[in-house]
C-alpha positions as CSV (number, residue, x, y, z in Angstrom):
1,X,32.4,-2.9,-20.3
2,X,31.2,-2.0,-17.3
3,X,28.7,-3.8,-14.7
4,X,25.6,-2.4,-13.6
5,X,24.9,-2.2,-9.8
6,X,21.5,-4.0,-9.4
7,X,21.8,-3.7,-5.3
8,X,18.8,-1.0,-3.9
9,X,20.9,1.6,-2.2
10,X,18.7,4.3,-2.5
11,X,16.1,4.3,0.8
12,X,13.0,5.7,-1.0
13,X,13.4,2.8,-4.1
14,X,13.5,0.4,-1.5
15,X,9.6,1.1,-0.6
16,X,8.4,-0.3,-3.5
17,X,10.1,-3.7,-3.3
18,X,8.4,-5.7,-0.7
19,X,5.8,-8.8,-0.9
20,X,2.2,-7.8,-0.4
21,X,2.2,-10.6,2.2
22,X,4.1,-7.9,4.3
23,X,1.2,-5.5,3.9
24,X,-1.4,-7.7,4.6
25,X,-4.0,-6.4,7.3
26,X,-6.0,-3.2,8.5
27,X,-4.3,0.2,8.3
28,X,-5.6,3.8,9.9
29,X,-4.4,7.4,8.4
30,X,-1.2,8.8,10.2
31,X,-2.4,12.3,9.3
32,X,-4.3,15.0,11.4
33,X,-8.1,14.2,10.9
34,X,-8.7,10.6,10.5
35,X,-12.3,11.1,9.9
36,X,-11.8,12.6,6.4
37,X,-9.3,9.5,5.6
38,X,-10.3,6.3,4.7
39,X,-9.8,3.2,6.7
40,X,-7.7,0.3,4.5
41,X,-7.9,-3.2,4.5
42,X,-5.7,-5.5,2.7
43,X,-6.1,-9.2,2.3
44,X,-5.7,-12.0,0.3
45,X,-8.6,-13.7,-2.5
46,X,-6.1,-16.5,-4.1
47,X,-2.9,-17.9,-4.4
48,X,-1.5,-14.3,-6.4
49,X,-4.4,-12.2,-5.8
50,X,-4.8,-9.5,-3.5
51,X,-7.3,-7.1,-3.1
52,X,-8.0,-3.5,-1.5
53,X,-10.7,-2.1,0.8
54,X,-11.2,1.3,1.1
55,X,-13.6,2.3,3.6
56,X,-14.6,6.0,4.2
57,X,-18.1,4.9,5.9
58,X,-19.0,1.1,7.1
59,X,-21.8,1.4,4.6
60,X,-19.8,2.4,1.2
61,X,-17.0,0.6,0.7
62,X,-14.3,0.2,-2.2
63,X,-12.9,-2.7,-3.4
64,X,-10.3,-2.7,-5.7
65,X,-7.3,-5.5,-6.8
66,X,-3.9,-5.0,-6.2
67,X,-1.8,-4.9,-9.1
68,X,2.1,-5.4,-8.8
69,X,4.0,-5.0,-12.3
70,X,7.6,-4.3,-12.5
71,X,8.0,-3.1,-9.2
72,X,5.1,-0.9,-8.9
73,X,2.1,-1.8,-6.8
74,X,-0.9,0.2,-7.6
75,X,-4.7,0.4,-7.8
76,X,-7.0,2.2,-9.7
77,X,-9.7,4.1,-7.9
78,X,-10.7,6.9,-10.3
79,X,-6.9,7.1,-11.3
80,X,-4.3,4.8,-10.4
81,X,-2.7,5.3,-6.8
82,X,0.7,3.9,-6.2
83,X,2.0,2.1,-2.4
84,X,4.8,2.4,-0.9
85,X,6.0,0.1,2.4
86,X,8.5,1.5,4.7
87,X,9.3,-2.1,7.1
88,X,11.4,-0.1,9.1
89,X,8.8,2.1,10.7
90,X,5.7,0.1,9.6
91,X,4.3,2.4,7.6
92,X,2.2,2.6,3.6
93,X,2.4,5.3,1.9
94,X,-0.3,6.0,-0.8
95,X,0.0,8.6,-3.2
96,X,-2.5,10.0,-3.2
97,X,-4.1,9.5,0.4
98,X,-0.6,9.9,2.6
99,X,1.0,7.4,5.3
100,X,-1.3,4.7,7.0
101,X,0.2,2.8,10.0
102,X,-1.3,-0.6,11.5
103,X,-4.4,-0.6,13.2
104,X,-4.3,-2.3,16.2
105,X,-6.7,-5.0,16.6
């Protein structure tokens, strides 16, 4: 019988695991135009609870929860849209929206 490796070798299955007290905060699009991205903002509404604000103009804004289920954290915002976090370099990845870095306050 043999044992089953349960470490996370692999670099890009280690972006999914993290706490979404790590990604708390205000992120800005890495990519070329910004102004065609949307700003996000994550934060916390309860003790497991965590929501997501997607901002492409002050005045309309998105709010959708944060769901986290077997490893996957996602949203639904006319389809669901998967995260990613990469510590090392600071950086979410969306799936459908690209890689987001921290704002700096």
């Amino acid at each position: 019988m043999q044992r089953r490796n349960r470490g996370m070798s692999d670099p890009l299955k280690n972006q999914q695991y993290f706490l979404l007290e790590e990604i708390r905060g205000r992120w800005v699009s890495c990519g070329g135009d910004r102004s065609r991205m949307p700003d996000v903002h994550i934060y916390r509404t309860g003790v497991y609870h965590h929501r997501i604000k997607f901002s492409y103009d002050p005045q309309a804004v998105f709010n959708c929860q944060l769901c986290h289920r077997w490893g996957v954290t996602s949203f639904y915002l006319y389809g669901h849209i998967r995260l990613s976090y990469d510590a090392e370099r600071d950086v979410l990845t969306l799936s459908d929206y690209g890689d987001y870095q921290r704002a700096e306050d």
